[in-house]
N, C-alpha and C positions, 0 to 999 in steps of 0.2 A: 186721410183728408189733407190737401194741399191747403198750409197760411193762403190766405190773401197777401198779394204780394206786395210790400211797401216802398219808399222809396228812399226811408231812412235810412241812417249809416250803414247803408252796402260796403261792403267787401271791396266789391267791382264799381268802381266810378264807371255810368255809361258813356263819357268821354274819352278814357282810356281805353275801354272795351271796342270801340270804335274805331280807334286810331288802329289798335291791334289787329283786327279783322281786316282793314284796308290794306294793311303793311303787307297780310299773308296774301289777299287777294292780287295783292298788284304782284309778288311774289311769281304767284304761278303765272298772272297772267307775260310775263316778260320771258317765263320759262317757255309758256307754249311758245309763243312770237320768236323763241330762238330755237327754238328744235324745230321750227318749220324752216325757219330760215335754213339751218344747216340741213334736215332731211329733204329739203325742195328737189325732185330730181332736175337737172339741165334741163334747160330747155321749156320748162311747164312752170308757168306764170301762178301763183298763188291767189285765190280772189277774195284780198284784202280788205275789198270795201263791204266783205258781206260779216267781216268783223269786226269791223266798226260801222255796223249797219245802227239804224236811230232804233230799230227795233231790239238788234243785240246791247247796242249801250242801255237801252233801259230795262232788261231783265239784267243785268248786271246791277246796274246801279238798284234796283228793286231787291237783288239778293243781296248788297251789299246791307241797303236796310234788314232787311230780313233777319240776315243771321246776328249781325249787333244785338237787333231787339233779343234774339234768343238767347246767345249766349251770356248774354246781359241779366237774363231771369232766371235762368237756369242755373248759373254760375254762383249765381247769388241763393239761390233755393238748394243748393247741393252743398254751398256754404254752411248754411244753417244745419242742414239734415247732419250734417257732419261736427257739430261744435255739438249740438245738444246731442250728439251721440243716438241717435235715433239708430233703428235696426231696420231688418230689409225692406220691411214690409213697410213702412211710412217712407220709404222712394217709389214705390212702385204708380202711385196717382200721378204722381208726376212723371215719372218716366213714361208711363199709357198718356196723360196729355199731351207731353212732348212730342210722341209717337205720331198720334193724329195730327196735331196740328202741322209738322212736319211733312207728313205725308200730304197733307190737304196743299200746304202751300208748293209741292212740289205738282203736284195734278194741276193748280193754275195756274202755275207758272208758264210749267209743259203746253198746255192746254192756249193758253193765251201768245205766246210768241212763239212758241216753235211751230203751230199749227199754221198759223198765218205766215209764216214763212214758207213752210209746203209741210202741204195738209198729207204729202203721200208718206213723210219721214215714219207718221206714228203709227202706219201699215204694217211698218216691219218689225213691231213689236207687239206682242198677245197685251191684253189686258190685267192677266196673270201675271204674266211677269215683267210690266210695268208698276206693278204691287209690288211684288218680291222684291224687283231693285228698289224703291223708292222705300221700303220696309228695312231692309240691310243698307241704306244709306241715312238713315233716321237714326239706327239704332248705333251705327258706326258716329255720327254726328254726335248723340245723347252721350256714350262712352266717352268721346273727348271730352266733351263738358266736365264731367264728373270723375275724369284722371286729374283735369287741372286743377278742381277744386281739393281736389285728396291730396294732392301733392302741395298745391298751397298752402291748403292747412295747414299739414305736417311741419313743412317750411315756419310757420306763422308760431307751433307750439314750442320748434324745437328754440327760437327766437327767444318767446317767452320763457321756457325754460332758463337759458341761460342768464336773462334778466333777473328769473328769481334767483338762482344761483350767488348772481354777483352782489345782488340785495341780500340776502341772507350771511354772502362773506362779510360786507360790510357791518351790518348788524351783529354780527360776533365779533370782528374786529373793535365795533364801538362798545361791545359789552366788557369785550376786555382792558379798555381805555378804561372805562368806567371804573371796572374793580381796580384798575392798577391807581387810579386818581383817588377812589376810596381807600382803602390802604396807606395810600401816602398822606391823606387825612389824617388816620390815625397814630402816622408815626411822623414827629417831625424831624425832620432831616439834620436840623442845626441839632438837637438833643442828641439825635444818635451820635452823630457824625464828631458832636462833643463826648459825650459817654466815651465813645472806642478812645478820642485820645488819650482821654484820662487813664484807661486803663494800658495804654500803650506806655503811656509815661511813668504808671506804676510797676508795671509787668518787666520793663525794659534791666530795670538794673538784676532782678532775679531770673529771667529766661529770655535772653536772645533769640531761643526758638519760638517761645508763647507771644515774644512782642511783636515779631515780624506777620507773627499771623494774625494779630489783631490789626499790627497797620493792613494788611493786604485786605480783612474783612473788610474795613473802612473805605477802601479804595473803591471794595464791588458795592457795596450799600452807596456808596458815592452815584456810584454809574448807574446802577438799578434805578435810585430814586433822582436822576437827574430826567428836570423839565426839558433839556432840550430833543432828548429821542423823541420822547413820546408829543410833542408839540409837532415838528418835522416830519415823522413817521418814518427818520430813517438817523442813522448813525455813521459820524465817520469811522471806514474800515479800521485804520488804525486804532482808534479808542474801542472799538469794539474787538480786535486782536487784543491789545491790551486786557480787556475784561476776562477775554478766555484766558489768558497768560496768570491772570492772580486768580481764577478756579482752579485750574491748573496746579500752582503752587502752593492754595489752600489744602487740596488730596496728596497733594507729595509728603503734607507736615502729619496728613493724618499717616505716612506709611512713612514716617524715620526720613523719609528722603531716599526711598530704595523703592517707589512708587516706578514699575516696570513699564516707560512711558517713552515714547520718543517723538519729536513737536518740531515742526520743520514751518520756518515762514521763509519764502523766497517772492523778490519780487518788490514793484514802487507802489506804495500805497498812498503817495501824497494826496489831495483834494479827492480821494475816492468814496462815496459813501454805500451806503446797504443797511437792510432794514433789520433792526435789532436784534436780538436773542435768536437767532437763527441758529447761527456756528455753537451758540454753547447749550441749547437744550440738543443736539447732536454730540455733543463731546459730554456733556452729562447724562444723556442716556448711556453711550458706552461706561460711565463710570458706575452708573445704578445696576446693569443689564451683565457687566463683562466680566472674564477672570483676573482679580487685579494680582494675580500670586503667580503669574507663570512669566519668569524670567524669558523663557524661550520664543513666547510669542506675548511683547508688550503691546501696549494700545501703540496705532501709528497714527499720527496726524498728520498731514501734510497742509498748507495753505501755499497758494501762486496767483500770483496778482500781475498784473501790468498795469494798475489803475483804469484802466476800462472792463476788463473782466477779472473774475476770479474763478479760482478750481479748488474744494475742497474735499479732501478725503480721509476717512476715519476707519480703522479697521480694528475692533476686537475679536478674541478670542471668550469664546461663550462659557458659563460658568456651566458646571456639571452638578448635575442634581436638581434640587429644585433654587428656582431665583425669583426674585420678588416679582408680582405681576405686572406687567404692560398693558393696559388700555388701551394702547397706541395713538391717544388721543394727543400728545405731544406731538406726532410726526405726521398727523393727522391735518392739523392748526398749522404747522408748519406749511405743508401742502400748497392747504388755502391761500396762507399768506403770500408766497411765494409766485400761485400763479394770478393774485390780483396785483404783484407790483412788478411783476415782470414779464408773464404772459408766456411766447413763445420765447424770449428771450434767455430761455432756461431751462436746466433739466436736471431733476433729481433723480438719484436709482440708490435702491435700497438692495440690498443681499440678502438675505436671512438664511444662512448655509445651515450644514449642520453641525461644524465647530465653530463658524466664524463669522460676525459679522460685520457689513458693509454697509456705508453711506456714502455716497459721492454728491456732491453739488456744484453744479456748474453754471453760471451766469456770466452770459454772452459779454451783456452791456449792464454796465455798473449806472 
């Protein structure tokens, strides 16, 4: 059974539906008028006036209503059929109305101007197969209707998709503002930040090695719980090189200082910024994930900057046996993050070999 058809929020504005139908009609009609012109033989006069006869402009302008009102209702009813997901058999009312009615206005059309123009044209056509065509041009007509609305649609969800998409990164994004602002409730910053000196300043005269690692914890608990990344949504490169440089140095003290590493910054990074903990939940996974014992193949990091882009690359070699499980929800988040603050502007590629693995990240525009 076909809705009654309404005239609320259509899909199809019938003023645009409108314009659209004119554009295509006047379309052909400029094509005929130039394939006559060039196929005209020498010599044999074309009779122009019987194409802009009052009788040919008004089946024109009568189909130009026509078809509007149709694919106006159609458009919009193919619409519907298709959001609510409806299956073949609730098209079919309307395809058979469409059918008729189509067919009926082409008999009066036919019937009413081309007859009066000469009555002998419609001689040379059976009854039959004045059906038939007028039956394969209804249904060629209805088909279009309901390609465009299918492909609309599609267009329309694939839209929505990505809106929820970027809604949903958002919303993880502000979930994780959230816990990281909660957390830093619970820890105040001047406490710690005092605690580590105290014991920096205790630790110092009995180990060189245990004080420099207490100053450097204090440095990353600095950067971690500092208001201005997270207020910004983004970090200068350099302070966040910095950050990786004292993780860095923190796992060197856990391995004597024979931590099989090699850490290359090349490049200006003045005024450059980039969105936070990027580079080091990547350089942290390689230290959770990777073999940190194999002199022959140590972690490589590379970073290259020109203050407009940067190129990062991390390469371990894989532990053998079993190793602590991956989620992969670190590089997962990372992702995300990356393609809502940069977009095309970027490209991460991951390796997962079978002794080795690879991160690269690259960001066109800083």
């Amino acid at each position: 059974m076909v809705r009654p058809f309404s005239t609320k929020n259509q899909r199809y504005p019938l003023l645009k539906v409108f314009w659209i139908v004119a554009s295509v009609n006047l379309f052909f009609f400029l094509l005929v008028v130039g394939m006559i012109a060039v196929t005209t033989i020498a010599g044999h006069v074309y009779d122009w006036k019987s194409m802009f006869s009052p009788s040919n402009i008004a089946r024109e302008s009568v189909s130009l209503v026509a078809n509007t009102l149709f694919f106006w209702i159609t458009l919009n009813q193919f619409h519907r059929l298709i959001t609510e997901r409806k299956g073949w058999k609730d098209y079919l009312p309307l395809i058979s109305i469409s059918v008729v009615v189509i067919m009926g206005y082409q008999y009066t059309v036919n019937h009413t101007f081309v007859v009066s123009v000469d009555s002998q044209v419609q001689e040379k056509y059976s009854v039959i197969g004045r059906i038939i065509g007028s039956a394969i041009s209804s249904l060629f007509i209805i088909g279009l209707s309901l390609l465009i609305a299918y492909l609309n649609n599609l267009r329309d969800e694939q839209k929505q998709r990505k809106i929820l998409e970027q809604q949903k990164i958002q919303l993880e994004m502000e979930n994780a503002r959230a816990n990281l602002n909660f957390l830093k409730a619970q820890i105040n910053p001047h406490f710690l930040h005092n605690t580590l000196n105290f014991l920096y300043v205790k630790a110092r005269p009995l180990s060189e090695e245990l004080s420099e690692g207490i100053a450097t914890l204090s440095d990353i608990m600095r950067y971690a719980l500092s208001n201005a990344n997270s207020a910004s949504g983004q970090a200068l490169l350099r302070e966040e090189i910095e950050h990786l440089e004292n993780v860095i140095k923190i796992n060197r003290l856990r391995f004597n200082n024979n931590l099989p590493l090699e850490f290359k910054v090349e490049g200006n990074m003045d005024g450059a910024r980039i969105i936070p903990f990027v580079l080091i939940t990547l350089v942290e996974n390689a230290f959770k994930h990777g073999d940190l014992q194999s002199p022959e193949h140590p972690v490589d990091i590379k970073i290259q900057t020109d203050g407009q882009s940067l190129h990062f690359y991390c390469r371990n070699k894989k532990k053998i046996g079993s190793s602590e499980l991956s989620t992969k929800l670190g590089l997962s988040n990372i992702q995300k993050r990356l393609e809502q603050a940069y977009g095309r502007n970027h490209s991460f590629y991951v390796k997962d070999g079978a002794e080795f693995y690879t991160t690269e990240l690259t960001i066109h525009a800083l």
